[in-house]
C-alpha positions as CSV (number, residue, x, y, z in Angstrom):
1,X,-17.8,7.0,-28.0
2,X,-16.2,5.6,-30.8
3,X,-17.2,1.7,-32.3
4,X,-14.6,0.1,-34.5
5,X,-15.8,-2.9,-37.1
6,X,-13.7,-2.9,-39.9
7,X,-9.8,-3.9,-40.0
8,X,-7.1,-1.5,-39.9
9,X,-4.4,-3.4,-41.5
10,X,-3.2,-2.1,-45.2
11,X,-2.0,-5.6,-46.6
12,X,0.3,-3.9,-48.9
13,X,2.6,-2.7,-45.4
14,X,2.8,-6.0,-44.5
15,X,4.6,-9.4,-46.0
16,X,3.5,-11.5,-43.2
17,X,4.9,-15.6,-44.4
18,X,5.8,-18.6,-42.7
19,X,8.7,-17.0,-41.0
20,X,6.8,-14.2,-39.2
21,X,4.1,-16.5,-38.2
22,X,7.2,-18.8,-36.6
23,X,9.1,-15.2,-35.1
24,X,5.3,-14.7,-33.1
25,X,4.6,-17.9,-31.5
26,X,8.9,-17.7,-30.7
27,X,8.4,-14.3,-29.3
28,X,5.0,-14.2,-27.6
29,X,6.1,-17.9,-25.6
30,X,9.1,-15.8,-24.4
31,X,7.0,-12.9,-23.5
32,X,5.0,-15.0,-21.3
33,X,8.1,-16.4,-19.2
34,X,9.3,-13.0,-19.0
35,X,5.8,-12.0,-17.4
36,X,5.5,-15.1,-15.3
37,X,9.1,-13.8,-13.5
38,X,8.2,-10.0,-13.0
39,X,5.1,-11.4,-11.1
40,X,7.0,-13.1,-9.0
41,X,4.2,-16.4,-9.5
42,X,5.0,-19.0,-6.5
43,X,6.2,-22.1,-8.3
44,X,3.8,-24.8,-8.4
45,X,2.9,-28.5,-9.8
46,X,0.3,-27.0,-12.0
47,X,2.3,-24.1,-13.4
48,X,5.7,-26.5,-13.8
49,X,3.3,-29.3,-15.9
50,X,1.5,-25.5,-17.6
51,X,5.0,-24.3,-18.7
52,X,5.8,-27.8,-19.9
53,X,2.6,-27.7,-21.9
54,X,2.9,-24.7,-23.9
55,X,6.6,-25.6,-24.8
56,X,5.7,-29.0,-26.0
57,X,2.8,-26.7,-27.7
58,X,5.6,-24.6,-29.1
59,X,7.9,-27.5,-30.8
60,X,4.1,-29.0,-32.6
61,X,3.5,-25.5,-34.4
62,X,7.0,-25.5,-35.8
63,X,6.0,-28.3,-37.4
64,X,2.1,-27.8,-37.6
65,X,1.9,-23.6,-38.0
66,X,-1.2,-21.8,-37.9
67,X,-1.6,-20.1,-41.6
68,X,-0.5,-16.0,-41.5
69,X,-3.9,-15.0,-41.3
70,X,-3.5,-15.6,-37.2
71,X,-0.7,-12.9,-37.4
72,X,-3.3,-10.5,-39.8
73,X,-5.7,-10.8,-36.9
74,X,-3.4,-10.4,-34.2
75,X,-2.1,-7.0,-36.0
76,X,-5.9,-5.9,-37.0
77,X,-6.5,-6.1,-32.9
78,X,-3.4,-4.5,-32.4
79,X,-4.3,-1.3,-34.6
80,X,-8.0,-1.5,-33.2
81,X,-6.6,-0.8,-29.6
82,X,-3.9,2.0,-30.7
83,X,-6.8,3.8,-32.5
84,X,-9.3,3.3,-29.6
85,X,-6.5,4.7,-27.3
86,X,-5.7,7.1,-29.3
87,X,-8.8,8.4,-30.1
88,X,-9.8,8.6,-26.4
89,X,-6.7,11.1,-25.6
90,X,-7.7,13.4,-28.6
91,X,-11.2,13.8,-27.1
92,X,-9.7,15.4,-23.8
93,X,-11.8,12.6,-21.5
94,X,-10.3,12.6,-18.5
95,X,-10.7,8.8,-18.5
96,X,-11.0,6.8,-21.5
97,X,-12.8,3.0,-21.3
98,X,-11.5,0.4,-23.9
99,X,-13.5,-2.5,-23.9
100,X,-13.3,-5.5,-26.7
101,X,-16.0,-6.7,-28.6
102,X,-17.4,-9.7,-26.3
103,X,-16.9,-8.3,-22.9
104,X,-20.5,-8.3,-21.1
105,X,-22.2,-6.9,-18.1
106,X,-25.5,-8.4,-16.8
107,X,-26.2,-5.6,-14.5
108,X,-25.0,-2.0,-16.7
109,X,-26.3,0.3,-13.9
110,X,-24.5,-0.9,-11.1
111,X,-20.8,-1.1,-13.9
112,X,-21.8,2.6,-14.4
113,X,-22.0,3.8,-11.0
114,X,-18.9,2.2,-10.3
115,X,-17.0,3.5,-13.2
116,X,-18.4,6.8,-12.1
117,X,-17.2,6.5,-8.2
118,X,-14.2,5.2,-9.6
119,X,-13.4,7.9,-11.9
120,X,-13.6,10.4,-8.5
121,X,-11.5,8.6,-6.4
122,X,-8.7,10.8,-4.7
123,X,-6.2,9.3,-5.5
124,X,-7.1,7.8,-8.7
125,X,-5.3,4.6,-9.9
126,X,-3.8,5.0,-13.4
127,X,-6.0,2.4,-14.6
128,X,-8.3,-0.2,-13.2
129,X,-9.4,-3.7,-15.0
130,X,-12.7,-3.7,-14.7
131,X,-13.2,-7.7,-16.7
132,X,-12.6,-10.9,-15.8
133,X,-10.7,-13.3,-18.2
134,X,-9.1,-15.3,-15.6
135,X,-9.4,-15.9,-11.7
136,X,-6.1,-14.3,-9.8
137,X,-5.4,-17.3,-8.5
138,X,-5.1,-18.5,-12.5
139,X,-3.3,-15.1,-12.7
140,X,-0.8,-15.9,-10.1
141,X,-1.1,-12.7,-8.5
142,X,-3.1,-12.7,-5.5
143,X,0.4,-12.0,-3.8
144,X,0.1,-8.8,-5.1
145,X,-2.9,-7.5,-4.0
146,X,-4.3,-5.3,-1.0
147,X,-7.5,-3.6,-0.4
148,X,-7.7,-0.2,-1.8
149,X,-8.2,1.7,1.7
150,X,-9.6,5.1,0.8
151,X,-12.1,4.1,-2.6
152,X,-15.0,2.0,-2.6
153,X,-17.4,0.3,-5.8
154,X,-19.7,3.0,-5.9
155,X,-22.2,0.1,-7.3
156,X,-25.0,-1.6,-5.7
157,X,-23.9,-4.9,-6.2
158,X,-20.7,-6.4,-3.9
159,X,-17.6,-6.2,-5.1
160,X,-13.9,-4.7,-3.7
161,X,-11.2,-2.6,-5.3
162,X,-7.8,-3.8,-4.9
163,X,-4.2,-2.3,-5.8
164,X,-1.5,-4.6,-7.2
165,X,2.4,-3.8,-6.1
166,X,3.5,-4.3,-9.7
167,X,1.2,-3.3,-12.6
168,X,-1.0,-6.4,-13.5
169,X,-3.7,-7.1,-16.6
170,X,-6.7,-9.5,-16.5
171,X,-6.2,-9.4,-20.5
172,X,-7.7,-6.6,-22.2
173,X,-11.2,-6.8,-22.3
174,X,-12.0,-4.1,-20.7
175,X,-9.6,-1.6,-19.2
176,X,-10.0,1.8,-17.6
177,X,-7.5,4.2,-18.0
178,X,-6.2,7.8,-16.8
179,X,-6.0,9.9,-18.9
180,X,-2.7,11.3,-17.7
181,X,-1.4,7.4,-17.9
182,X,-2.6,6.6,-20.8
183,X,-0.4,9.2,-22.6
184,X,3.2,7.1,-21.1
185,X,1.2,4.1,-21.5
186,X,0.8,4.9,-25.9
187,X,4.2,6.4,-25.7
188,X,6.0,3.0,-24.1
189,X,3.7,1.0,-26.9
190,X,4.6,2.8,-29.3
191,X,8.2,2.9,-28.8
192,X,8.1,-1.2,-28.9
193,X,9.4,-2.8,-33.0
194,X,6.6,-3.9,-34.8
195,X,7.9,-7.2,-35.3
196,X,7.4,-9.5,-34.3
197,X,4.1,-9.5,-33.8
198,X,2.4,-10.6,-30.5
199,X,-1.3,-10.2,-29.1
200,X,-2.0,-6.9,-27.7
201,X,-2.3,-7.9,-24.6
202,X,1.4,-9.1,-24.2
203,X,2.2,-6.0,-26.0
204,X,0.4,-4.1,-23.0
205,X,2.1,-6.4,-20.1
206,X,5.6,-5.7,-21.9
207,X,4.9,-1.9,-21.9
208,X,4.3,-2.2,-18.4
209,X,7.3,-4.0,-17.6
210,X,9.1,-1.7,-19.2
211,X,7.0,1.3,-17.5
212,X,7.5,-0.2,-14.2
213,X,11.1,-0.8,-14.1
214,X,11.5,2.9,-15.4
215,X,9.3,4.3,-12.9
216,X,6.6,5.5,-14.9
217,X,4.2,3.8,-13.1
218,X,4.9,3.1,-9.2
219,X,3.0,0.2,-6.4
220,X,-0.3,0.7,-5.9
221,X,-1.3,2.2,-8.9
222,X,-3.1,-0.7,-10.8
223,X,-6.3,-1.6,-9.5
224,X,-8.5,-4.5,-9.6
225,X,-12.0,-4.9,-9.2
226,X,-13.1,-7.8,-7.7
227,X,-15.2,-9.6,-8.7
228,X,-15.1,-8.1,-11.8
229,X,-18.6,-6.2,-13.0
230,X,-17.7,-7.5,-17.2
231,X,-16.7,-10.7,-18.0
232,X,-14.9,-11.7,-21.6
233,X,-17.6,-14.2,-23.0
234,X,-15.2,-15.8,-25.4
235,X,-13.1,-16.8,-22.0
236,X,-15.5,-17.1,-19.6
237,X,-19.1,-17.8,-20.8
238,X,-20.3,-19.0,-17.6
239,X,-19.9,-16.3,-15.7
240,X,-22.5,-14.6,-17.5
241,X,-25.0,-16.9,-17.4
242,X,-28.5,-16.4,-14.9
243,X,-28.0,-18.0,-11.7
């Protein structure tokens, strides 16, 4: 197990101004366009006015621009997850478990018998989201799904596994990869400029793309569980709350 708390980011490497803050919001705007198509999302009223938003949202910050520290952060996560990852593949772990620091679980035996029924599964997925940032249907990817036929949630609570055709994220709260994945997955990351900069998680989904269109990664590989057993408390508080 390895806990990181302290920043990674040596501010001497970096000259992060007003332009790079512009180059991010520019670059991580296209980035989720780009997404949105490789989905294949079913146009809708909601996601028209949505798309409308965030480019209306995008013409305000050129004129209103969050300060550079947003890019600092954005590169300190960045360097958190690379280390986590990288870490994980030097320990030999067949399966390595990133989670971030405010995903939650209100039940931690039934998450760890599933992990563990997932982690025998034959044959495995190359990496499962076990959180829940977002619904699928605010995902836009419920198109995408089937049942996985031959695993189950080894967990005593209810939930379902599901395979995605095309390699999907719920964010990147918490993820569980393969080992064996994992090593293309750093490989693809790292192969991607460092500037400009973008959250990690868009970083992930482009790696994917990329993966995905390469054939590194084929259909049916990326599983879901559903519902999820952690939930991102900074996105979805409710869902953690007693019933």
């Amino acid at each position: 197990m390895q806990v990181n708390t302290e920043n990674l980011m040596d501010d001497s490497a970096w000259n992060i101004d007003a332009a790079q803050v512009q180059r991010t919001l520019t670059a991580e705007l296209a980035l989720e366009h780009e997404w949105a198509a490789f989905l294949g999302r079913r146009p809708t009223l909601r996601r028209s006015a949505s798309s409308i938003v965030r480019r209306l949202r995008r013409v305000w910050r050129r004129v209103h621009p969050p300060t550079p520290a947003m890019v600092r952060r954005l590169v300190n996560i960045e360097l958190s997850h690379f280390d986590l990852m990288r870490r994980g593949l030097e320990s030999q772990a067949p399966w390595i478990l990133v989670m971030e620091d405010d995903a939650f679980t209100a039940d931690l035996t039934d998450l760890c018998q599933g992990l563990a029924g997932l982690m025998v599964a034959d044959p495995p997925a190359a990496y499962v989201n076990i959180s829940e940032s977002f619904s699928t249907t605010e995902l836009g990817i419920d198109h995408l799904l089937a049942p996985v036929s031959h695993a189950h949630w080894a967990g005593h609570q209810e939930r379902s596994l599901v395979s995605a055709v095309r390699p999907v994220t719920n964010t990147v709260c918490a993820i569980l990869y393969r080992r064996e994945f994992l090593t293309s997955l750093v490989t693809a990351m790292e192969a991607l400029p460092l500037e400009p900069v973008v959250p990690i998680d868009w970083k992930l989904n482009l790696a994917l793309m990329n993966m995905y269109r390469s054939g590194t990664i084929t259909s049916g590989e990326c599983w879901l569980v559903e519902p999820a057993p952690i939930a991102q408390m900074s996105m979805r508080p409710a869902a953690i709350l007693p019933s």
